[in-house]
C-alpha positions, 0 to 999 in steps of 0.5 A: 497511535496508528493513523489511517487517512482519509482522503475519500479514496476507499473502504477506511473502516474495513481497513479500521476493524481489520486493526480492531480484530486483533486489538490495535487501536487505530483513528481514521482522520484527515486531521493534519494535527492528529497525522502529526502525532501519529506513531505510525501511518497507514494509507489505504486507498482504491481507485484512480491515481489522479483522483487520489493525488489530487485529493491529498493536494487539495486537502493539504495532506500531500506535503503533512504525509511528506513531512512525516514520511521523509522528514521525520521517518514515520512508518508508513504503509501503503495499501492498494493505491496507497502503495502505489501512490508512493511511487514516481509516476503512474500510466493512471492518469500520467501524472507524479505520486510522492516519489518516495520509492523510485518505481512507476505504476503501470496498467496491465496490457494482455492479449490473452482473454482468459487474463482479465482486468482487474486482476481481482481474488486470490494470489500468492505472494513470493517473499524475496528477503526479509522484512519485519513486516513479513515475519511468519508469512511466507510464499504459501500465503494468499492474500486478496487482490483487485488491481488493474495498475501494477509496480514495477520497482527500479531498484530490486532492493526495495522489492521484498515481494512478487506476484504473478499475473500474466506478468511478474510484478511487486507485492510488496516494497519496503524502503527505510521507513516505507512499506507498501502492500498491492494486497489488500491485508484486511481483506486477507484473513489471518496472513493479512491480519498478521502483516497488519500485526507486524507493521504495528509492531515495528 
């Protein structure tokens, strides 16, 4: 069973029918118990940072996700804030995410007005190496973003995918059992439906 958390960040039941399109079923569940029988894991999320970590720690979801992610080597997939807060560290607050990708979340700044923030609609992405989570998407695919905060990863072998916004930056990151997406898949008709598929089939 695939698991979607919540930790009353984001639209769960987006993410859910997403699934439901092409006929995975998936539970939406802060249930430690079911999080610990999960198969796989996906955690979505939108909004801040700090609010988001603060709200895995007082539900005492931060160190059960933790030990299904490093100790027991779930896939996981993180989408939004939910890849983001995968990450070392975010500007969003200044505060520590899980660490288990070693990458920091940084705001975008520009100086020209015609790039605003959030970088929100439709962007490509650029596939850099191959994942089973890509398979058949490739670089003339659009996905659907809305971020204000982007990844920037330290190692470049963790990167399996750039998008360009005034800056380059990480659309996608695969580290072992770890996956992360600054798209939104559910919101990305049939690419995104198909990464979905993909991550359910790892």
């Amino acid at each position: 069973m695939i698991v979607i958390i919540d930790y009353g960040m984001g639209n769960l039941r987006s993410v859910q029918k997403a699934f439901e399109r092409i006929k995975i079923p998936v539970l939406i569940t802060s249930d430690k118990t079911e999080i610990l029988k999960a198969d796989k894991i996906v955690l979505p999320g939108v909004g801040n940072f700090e609010r988001g970590i603060s709200n895995l720690k007082s539900n005492g979801l931060f160190d059960t996700l933790n030990e299904r992610v490093t100790e027991h080597k779930i896939p996981i997939l993180g989408i939004c804030l939910g890849m983001q807060l995968m990450t070392e560290f975010s500007e969003e607050g200044n505060v520590e995410g899980f660490g288990w990708i070693k990458a920091r979340t940084i705001k975008f700044v520009f100086d020209r007005a015609y790039l605003k923030i959030p970088h929100m609609g439709w962007n490509n992405i650029n596939v850099v190496r191959d994942s089973p989570i890509t398979n058949n998407i490739s670089s003339d695919n659009l996905f659907y973003f809305v971020h204000s905060y982007y990844v920037s990863c330290e190692n470049r072998g963790d990167v399996l995918a750039t998008s360009n916004y005034g800056v380059s930056f990480v659309s996608s990151f695969q580290k072992e059992n770890i996956y992360g997406c600054q798209f939104h898949p559910e919101k990305s008709h049939d690419a995104g439906l198909q990464m979905l598929k993909n991550f359910s089939e790892l």
